[in-house]
C-alpha positions as CSV (number, residue, x, y, z in Angstrom):
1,X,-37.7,49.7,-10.7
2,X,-35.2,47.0,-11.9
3,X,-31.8,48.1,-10.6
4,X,-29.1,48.0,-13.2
5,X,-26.4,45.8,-13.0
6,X,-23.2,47.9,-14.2
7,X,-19.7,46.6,-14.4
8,X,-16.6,48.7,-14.0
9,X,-13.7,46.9,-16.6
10,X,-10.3,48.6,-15.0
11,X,-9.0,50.8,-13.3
12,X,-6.0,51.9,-15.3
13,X,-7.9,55.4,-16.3
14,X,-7.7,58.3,-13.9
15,X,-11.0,58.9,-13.7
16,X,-12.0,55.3,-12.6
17,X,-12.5,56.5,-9.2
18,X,-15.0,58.7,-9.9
19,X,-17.0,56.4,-11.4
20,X,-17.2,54.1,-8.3
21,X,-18.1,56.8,-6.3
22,X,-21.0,58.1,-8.7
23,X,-22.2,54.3,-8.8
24,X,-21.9,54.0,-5.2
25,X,-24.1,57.0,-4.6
26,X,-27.4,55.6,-6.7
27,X,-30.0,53.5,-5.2
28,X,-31.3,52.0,-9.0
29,X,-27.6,50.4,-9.3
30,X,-25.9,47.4,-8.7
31,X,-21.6,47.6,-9.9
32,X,-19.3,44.8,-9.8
33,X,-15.7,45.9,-11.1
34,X,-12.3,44.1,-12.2
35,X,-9.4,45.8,-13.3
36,X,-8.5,43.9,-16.7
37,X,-4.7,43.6,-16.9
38,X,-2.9,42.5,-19.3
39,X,0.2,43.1,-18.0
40,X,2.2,43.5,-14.8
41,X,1.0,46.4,-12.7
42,X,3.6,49.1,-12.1
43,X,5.5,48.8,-8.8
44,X,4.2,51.9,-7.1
45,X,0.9,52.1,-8.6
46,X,-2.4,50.6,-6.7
47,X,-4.2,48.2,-8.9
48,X,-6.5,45.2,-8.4
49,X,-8.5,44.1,-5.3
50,X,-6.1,46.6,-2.7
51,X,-7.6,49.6,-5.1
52,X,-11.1,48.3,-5.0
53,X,-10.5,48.0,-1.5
54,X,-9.6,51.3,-1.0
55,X,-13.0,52.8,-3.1
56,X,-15.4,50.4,-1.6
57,X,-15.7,48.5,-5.1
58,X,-17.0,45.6,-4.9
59,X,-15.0,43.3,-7.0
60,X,-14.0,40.1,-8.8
61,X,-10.4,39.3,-9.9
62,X,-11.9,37.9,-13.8
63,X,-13.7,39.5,-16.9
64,X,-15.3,35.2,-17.0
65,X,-16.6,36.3,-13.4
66,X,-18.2,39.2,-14.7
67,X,-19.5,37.7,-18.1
68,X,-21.0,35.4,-15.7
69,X,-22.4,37.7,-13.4
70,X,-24.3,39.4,-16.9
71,X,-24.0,43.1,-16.6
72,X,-26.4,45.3,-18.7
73,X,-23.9,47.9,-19.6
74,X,-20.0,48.6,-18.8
75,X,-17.8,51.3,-18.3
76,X,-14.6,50.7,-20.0
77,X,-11.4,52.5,-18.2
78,X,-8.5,50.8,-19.3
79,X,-5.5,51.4,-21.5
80,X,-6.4,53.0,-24.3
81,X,-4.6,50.1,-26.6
82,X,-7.2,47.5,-24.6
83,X,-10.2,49.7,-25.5
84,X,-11.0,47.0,-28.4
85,X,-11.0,44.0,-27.0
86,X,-13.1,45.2,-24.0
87,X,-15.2,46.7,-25.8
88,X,-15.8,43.8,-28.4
89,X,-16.0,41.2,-25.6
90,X,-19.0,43.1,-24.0
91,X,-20.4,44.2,-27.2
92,X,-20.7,40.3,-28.0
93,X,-23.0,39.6,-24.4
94,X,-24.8,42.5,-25.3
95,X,-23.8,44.8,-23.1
96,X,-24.2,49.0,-23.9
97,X,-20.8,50.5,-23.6
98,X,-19.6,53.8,-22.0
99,X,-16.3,54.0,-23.0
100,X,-13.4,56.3,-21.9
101,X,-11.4,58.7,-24.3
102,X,-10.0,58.3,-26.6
103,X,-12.1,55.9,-28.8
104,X,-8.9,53.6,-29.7
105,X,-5.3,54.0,-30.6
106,X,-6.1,53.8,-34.6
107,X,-9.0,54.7,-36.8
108,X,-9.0,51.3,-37.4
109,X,-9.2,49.9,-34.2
110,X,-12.1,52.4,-33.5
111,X,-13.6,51.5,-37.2
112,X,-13.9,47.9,-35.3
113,X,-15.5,48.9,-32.5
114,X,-18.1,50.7,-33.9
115,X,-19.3,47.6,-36.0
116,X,-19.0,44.9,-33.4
117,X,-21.9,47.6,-31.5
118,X,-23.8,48.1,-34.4
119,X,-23.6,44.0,-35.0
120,X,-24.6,43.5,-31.7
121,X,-27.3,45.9,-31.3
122,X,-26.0,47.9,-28.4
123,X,-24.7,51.2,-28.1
124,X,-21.2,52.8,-27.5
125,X,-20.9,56.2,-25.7
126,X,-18.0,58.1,-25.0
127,X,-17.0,59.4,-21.8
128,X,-16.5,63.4,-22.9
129,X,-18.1,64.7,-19.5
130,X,-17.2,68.0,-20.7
131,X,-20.1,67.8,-23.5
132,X,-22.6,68.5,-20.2
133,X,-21.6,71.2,-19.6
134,X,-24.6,74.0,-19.8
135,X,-22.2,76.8,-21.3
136,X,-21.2,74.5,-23.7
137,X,-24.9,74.4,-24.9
138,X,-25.7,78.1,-24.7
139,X,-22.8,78.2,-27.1
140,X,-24.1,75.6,-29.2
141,X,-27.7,78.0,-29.8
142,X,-25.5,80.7,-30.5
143,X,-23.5,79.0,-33.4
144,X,-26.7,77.0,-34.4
145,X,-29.3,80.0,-34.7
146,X,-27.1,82.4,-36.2
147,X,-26.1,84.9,-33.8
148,X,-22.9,84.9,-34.2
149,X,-22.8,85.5,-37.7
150,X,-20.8,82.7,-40.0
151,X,-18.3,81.1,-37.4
152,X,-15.1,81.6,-39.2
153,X,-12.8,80.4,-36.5
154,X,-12.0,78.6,-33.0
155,X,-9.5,78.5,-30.3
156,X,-9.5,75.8,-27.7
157,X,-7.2,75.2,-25.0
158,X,-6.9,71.9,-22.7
159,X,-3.9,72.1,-19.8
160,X,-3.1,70.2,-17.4
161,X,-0.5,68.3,-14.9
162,X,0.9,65.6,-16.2
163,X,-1.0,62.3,-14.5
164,X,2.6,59.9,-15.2
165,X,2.6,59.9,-11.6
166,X,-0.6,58.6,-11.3
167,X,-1.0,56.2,-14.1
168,X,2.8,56.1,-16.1
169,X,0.7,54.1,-19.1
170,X,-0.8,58.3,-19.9
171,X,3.1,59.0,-21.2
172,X,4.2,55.4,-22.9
173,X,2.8,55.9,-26.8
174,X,2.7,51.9,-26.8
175,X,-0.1,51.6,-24.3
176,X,-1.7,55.4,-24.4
177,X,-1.2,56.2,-28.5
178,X,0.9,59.2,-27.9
179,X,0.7,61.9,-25.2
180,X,-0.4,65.3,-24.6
181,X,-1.7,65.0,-28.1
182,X,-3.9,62.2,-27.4
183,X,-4.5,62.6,-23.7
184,X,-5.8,66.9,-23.9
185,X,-6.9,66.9,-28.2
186,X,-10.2,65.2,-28.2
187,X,-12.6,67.2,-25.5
188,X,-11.9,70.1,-27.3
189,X,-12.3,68.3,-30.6
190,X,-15.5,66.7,-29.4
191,X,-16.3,69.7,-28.6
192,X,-16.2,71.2,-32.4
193,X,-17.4,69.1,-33.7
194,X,-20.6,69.5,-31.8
195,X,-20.5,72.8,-32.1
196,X,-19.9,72.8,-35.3
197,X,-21.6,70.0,-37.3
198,X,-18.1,69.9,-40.0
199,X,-16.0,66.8,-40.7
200,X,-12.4,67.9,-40.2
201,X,-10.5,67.9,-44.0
202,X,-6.8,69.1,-42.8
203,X,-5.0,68.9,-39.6
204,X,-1.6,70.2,-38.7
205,X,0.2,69.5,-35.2
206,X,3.7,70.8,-33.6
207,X,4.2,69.4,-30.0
208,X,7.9,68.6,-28.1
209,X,8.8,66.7,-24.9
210,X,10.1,69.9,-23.1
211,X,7.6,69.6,-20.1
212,X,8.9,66.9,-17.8
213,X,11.7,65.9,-19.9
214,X,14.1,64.6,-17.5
215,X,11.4,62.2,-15.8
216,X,12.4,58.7,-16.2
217,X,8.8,57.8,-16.9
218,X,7.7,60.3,-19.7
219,X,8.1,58.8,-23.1
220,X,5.8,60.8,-25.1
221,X,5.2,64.6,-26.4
222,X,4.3,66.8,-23.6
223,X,3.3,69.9,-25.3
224,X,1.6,70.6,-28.7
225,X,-0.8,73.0,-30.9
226,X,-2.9,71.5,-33.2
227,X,-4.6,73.3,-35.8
228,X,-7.4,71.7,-37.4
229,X,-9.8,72.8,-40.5
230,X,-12.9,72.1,-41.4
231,X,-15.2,71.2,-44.5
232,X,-17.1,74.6,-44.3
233,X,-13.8,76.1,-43.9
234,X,-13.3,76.9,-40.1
235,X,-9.9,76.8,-39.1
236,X,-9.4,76.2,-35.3
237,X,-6.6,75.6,-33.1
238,X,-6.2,73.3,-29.7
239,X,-3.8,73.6,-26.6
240,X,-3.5,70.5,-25.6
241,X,-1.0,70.3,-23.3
242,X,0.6,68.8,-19.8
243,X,1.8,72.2,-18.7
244,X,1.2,72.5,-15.1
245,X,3.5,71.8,-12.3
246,X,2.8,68.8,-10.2
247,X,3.3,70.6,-6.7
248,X,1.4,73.5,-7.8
249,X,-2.6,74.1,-7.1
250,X,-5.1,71.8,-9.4
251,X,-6.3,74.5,-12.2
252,X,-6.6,71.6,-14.9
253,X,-8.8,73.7,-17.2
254,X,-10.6,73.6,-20.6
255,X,-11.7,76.7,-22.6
256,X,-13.2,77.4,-25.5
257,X,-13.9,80.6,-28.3
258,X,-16.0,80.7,-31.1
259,X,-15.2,83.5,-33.3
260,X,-18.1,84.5,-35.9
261,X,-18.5,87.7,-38.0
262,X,-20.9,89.0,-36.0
263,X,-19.7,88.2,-32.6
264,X,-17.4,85.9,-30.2
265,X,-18.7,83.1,-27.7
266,X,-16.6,81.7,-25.0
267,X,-16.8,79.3,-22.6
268,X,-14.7,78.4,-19.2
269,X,-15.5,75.1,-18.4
270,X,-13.7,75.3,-15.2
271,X,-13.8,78.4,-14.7
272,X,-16.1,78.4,-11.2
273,X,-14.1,77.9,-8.5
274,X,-13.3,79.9,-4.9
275,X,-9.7,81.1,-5.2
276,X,-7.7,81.8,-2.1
277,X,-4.3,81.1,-0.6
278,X,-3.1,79.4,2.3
279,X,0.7,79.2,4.3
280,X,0.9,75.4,3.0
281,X,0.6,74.6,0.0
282,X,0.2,77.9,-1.3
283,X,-2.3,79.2,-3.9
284,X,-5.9,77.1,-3.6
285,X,-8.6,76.5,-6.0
286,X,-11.9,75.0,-5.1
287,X,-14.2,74.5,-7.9
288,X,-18.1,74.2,-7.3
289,X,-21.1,73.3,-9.2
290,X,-22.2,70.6,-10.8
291,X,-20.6,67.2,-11.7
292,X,-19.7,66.7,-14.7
293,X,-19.1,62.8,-14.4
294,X,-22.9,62.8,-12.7
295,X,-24.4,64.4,-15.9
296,X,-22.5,62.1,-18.5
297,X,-23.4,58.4,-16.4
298,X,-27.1,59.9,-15.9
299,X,-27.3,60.2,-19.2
300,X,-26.0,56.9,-20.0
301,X,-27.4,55.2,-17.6
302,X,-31.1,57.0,-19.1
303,X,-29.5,55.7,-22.4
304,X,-29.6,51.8,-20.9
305,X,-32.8,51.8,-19.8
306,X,-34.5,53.2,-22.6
307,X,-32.5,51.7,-25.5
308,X,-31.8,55.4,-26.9
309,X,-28.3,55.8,-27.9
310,X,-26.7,58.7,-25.6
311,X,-24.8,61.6,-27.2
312,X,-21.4,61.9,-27.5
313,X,-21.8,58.4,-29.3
314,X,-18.8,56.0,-30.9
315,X,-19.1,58.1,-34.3
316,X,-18.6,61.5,-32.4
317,X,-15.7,59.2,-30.8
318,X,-13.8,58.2,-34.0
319,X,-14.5,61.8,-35.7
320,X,-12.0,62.9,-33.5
321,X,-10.1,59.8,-33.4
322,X,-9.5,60.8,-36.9
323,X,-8.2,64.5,-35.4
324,X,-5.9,63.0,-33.1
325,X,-4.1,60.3,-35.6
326,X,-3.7,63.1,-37.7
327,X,-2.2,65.1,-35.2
328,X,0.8,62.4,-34.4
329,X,1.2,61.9,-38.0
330,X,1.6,65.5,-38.7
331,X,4.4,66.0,-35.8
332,X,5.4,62.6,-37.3
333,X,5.9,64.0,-41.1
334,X,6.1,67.9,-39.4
335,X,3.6,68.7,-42.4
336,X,-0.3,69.6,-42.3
337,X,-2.2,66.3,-43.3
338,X,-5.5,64.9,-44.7
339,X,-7.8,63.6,-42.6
């Protein structure tokens, strides 16, 4: 079988890392990586060639390098203002796309994106790793075959630490969008709107900067509830905040409950994990089972080979673009809006 030739753009996203290693790990891959920048690196952040150093990436120091080199597909990482251009640039050599959340910045950048792929004849996917996960699915019959009666409402809730100390780009609204309301909205609106086959009509958002207000890095809302409804009239409501302390155990967490007339689904995306404490640092919690990440790039990597566009594609992506930009222009306006 003809291996693959994958390239990783960036490594501004958290979750870059990941991918390496999951590349790393397959025997029907080649990966080159570069970590676009298009601007200075932060002082105390590792970026470039020292990083790839550090993961075992193999890597060149120019996009023209890996034009050159003529990947079949790309993961895009970066900033989520450089989402465009990357994604244009490879959609133009022909090149499937797997593309971190969120989408874009705006509608219209996302709008944009969509069309260069379809132009192009190559597929965008987004990186919602969540979506594989098998309660979500066994949720998904309940809803779809009617066992839980007409759904009628949802709650969803996506915590977290802050990752500012990680990547400060997450908390400046120039580079990122917007905060807390970008960065923990759109797995649990992907989420709905898998579930529930609706385009959102009316979304209404409150959010503050009380979390990590006094860091000299956080620029952005830190905290919000955003409250969304649908055409067929559900009304559901995300948590989508950076709530958890930094020096306190990982418990980053996403949830989800499906109310219907005739019953209530949840799921705990998370929630299996060994709990246990120790005399430094305290409280522990191991998850276990299977990878997430390893589900989504199988599938997208099943997606390149075959031609089939993998789901959640670039439309899922800019349905809940449209969520999210309708969140920070609610807490903008403080007033419900159209979407």
């Amino acid at each position: 079988m003809k291996k693959l030739k994958i390239a990783l753009l960036s490594f501004a996203h958290v979750h870059a890392r990941s991918y390496v290693q999951l590349l790393k790990d397959r025997d029907d891959v080649e990966f080159l990586s570069t970590d676009v920048l298009f601007g200075p690196a932060p002082e105390d952040e590792l970026r470039g060639r020292a990083q790839a150093e550090e993961w075992g990436a193999p890597y060149v120091e120019t996009l023209d390098e890996i034009w050159e080199w003529g990947p079949d597909a790309v993961v895009v990482q970066s900033e989520n203002v450089n989402h465009r251009p990357l994604v244009e640039a490879a959609a133009a050599r022909g090149a499937h796309i797997l593309c971190e959340k969120p989408l874009a910045t705006t509608v219209a950048d996302g709008e944009a994106m969509l069309q260069a792929c379809a132009d192009n004849n190559v597929f965008l996917m987004m990186a919602y790793p969540i979506h594989f996960e098998s309660g979500v699915e066994t949720v998904r019959e309940l809803v779809s075959s009617g066992k839980l009666g007409t759904v009628v409402g949802a709650t969803g809730t996506n915590t977290g630490r802050i990752p500012v100390n990680r990547r400060a780009w997450f908390c400046d609204p120039e580079q990122a969008g917007g905060g807390a309301l970008v960065d923990h909205t759109v797995h649990c609106a992907e989420l709905l709107d898998y579930l529930l086959g609706s385009e959102p009509v009316k979304v209404h958002a409150v959010a503050n900067k009380i979390f990590h207000a006094d860091h000299p890095k956080v620029h952005t809302e830190t905290a919000g509830l955003v409250t969304v409804t649908y055409a067929n009239g559900v009304v559901a409501t995300i948590d989508c905040s950076w709530s958890l302390l930094p020096e306190g155990p990982l418990l980053d967490g996403l949830t989800l409950e499906v109310v219907g007339s005739d019953g209530i689904a949840s799921v705990d995306t998370f929630g299996t994990a060994v709990e246990g404490y120790a005399s430094q640092p305290g409280m522990q919690r191991l998850p276990f089972g299977p990878n997430l990440d390893g589900r989504m790039v199988e599938a997208f990597l099943e997606g390149v080979r075959t031609g089939q566009a993998p789901q959640p594609d670039g439309a899922a992506g800019l349905r809940t673009q449209r969520i999210v930009n309708g969140a920070l222009d609610s807490f903008a306006r403080g007033e419900a809006v159209q979407v």
